[in-house]
SEZAFI-850223 format. One record per residue: chain; z, x, y of N, C-alpha, C, CB in turn. Coordinates in pm, whole numbers, plus 50000, padded with zeros to 5 digits. Glycine has a CB too. Layout:
BEGIN
+--------+-------+-------+-------+-------+-------+-------+-------+-------+-------+-------+-------+-------+
| chaine |   n_z |   n_x |   n_y |  ca_z |  ca_x |  ca_y |   c_z |   c_x |   c_y |  cb_z |  cb_x |  cb_y |
+--------+-------+-------+-------+-------+-------+-------+-------+-------+-------+-------+-------+-------+
|      A |     Z |     X |     Y |     Z |     X |     Y |     Z |     X |     Y |     Z |     X |     Y |
...
+--------+-------+-------+-------+-------+-------+-------+-------+-------+-------+-------+-------+-------+
This chain:
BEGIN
+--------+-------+-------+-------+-------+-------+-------+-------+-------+-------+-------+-------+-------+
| chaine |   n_z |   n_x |   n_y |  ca_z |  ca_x |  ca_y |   c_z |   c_x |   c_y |  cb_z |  cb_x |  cb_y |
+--------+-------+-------+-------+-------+-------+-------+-------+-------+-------+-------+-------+-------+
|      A | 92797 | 30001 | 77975 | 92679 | 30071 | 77932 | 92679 | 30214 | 77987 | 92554 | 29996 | 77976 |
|      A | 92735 | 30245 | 78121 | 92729 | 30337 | 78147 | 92851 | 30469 | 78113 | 92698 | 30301 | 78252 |
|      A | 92902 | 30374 | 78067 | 93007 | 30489 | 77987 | 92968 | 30546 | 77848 | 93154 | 30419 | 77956 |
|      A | 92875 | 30469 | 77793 | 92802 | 30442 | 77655 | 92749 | 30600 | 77706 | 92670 | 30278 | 77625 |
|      A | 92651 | 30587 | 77797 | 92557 | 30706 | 77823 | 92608 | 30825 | 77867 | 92462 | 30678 | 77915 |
|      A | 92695 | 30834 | 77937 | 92830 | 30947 | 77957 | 92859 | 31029 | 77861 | 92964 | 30889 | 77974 |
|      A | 92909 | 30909 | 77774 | 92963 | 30990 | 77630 | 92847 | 31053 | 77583 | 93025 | 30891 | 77500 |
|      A | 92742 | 31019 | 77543 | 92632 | 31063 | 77484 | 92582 | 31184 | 77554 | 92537 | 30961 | 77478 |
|      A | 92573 | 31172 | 77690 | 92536 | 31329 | 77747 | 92604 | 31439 | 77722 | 92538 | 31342 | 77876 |
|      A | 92759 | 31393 | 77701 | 92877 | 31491 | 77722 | 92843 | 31522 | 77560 | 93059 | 31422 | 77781 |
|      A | 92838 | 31438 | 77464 | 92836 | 31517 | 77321 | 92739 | 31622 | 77312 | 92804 | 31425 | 77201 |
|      A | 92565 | 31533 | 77356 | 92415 | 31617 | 77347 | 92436 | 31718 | 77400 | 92287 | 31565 | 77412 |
|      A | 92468 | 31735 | 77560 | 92450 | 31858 | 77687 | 92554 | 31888 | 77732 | 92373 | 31830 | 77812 |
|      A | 92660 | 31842 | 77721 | 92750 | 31923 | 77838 | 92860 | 31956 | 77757 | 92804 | 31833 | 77983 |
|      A | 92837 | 31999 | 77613 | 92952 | 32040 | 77551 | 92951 | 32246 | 77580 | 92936 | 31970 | 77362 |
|      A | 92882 | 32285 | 77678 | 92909 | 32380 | 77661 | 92928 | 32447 | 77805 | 92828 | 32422 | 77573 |
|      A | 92951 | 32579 | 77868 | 92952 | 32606 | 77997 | 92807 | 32585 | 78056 | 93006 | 32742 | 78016 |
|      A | 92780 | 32538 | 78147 | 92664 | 32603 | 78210 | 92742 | 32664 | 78392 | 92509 | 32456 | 78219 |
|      A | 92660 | 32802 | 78419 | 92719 | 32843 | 78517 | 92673 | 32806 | 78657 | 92723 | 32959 | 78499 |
|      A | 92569 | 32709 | 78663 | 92537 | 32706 | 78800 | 92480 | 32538 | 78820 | 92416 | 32836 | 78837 |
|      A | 92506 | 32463 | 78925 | 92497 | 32340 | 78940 | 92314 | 32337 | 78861 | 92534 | 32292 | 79121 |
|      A | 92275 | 32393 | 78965 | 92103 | 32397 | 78929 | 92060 | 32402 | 78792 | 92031 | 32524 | 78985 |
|      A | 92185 | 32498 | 78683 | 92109 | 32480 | 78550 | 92151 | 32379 | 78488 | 92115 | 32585 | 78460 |
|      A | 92313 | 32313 | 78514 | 92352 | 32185 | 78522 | 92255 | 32085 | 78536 | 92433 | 32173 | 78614 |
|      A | 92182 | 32061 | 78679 | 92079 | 31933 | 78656 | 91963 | 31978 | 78615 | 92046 | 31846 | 78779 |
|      A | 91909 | 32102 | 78562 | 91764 | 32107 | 78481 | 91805 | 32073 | 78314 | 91683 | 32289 | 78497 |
|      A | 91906 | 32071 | 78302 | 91960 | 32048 | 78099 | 92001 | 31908 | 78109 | 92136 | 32163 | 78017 |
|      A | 92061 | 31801 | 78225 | 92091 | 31709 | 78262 | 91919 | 31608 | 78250 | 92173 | 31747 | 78400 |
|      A | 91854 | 31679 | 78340 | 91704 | 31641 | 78352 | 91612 | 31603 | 78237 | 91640 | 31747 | 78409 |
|      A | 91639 | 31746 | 78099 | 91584 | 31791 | 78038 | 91623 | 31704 | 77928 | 91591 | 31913 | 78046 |
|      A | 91756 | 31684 | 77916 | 91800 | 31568 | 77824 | 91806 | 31393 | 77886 | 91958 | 31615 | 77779 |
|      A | 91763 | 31374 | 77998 | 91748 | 31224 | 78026 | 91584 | 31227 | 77967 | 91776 | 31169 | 78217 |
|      A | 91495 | 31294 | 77992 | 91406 | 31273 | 78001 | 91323 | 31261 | 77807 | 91376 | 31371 | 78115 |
|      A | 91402 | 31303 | 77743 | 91383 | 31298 | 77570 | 91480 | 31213 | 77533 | 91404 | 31443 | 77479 |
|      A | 91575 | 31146 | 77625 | 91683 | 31019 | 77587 | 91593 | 30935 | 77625 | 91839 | 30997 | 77665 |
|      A | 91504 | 30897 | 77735 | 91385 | 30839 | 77762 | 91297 | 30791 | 77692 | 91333 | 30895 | 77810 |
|      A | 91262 | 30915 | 77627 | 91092 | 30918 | 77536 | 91151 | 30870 | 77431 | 90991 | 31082 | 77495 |
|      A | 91287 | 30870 | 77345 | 91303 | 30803 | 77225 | 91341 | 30668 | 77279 | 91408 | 30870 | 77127 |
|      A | 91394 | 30575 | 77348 | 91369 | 30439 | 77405 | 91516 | 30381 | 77319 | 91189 | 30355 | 77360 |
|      A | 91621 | 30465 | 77336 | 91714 | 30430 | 77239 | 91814 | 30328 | 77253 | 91775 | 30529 | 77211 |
|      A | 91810 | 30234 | 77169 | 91877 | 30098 | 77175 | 92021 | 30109 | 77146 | 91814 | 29999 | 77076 |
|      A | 92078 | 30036 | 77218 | 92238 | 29995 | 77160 | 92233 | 29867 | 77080 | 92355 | 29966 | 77290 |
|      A | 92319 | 29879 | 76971 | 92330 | 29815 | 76903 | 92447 | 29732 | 76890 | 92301 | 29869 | 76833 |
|      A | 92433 | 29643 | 76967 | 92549 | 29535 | 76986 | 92617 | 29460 | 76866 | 92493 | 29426 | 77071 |
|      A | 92761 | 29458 | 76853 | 92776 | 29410 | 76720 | 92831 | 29277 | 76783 | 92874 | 29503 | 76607 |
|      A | 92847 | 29230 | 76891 | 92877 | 29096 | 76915 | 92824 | 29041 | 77026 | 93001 | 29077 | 76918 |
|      A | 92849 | 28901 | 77070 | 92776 | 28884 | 77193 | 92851 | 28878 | 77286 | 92700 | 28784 | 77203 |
|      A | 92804 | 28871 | 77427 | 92847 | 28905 | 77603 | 92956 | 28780 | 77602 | 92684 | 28880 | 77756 |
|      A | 92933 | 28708 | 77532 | 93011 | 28520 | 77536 | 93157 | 28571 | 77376 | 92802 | 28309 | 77441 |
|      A | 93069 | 28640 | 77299 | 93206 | 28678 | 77213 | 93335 | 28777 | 77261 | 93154 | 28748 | 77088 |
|      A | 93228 | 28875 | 77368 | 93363 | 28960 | 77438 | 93416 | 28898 | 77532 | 93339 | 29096 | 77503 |
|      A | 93384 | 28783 | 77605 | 93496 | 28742 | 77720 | 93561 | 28714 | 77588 | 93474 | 28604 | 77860 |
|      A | 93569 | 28607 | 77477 | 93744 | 28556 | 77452 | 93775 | 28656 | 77352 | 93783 | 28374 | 77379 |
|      A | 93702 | 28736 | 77346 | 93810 | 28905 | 77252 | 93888 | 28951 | 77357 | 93701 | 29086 | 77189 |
|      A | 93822 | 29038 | 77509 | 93885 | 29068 | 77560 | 93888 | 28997 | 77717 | 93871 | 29179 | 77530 |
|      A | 93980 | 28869 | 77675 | 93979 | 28780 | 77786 | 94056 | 28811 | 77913 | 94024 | 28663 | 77741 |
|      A | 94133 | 28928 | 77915 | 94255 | 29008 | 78023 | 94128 | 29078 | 78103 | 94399 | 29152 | 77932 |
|      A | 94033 | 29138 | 78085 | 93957 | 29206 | 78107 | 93857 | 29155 | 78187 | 93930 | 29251 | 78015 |
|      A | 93769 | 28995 | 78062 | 93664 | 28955 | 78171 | 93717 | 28812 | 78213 | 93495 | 28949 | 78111 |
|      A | 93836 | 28817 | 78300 | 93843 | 28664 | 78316 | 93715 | 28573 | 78391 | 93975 | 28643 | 78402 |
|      A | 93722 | 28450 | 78350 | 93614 | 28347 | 78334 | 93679 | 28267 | 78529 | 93641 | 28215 | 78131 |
|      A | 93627 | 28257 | 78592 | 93703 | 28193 | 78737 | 93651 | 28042 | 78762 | 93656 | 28293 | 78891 |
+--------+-------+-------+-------+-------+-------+-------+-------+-------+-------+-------+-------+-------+
């Protein structure tokens, strides 16, 4: 999930320079906080029990 949201910042906000950490986390801020207010869902196309045996190398079962 949290790579989900990574990508999404890096497309929305951080595709461009910003020059100083500080304006970095006010556009960082500025876009969590309207990623927030829209309440935006992922849309799962399978279930948590269908990805262990898709990618069973990954989540082994012990």
């Amino acid at each position: 999930m949290a790579e989900i949201e990574l990508s999404i910042l890096q497309r929305d906000c951080l595709n461009r320079h910003l020059a100083t950490k500080e304006l970095l986390g006010a556009e960082i801020n500025a876009w969590q906080t309207k990623r927030n207010a829209k309440q935006a869902k992922a849309n799962w196309l399978f279930t948590a029990k269908d990805a262990r045996i898709k990618l069973h190398k990954l989540y082994p079962t012990t």
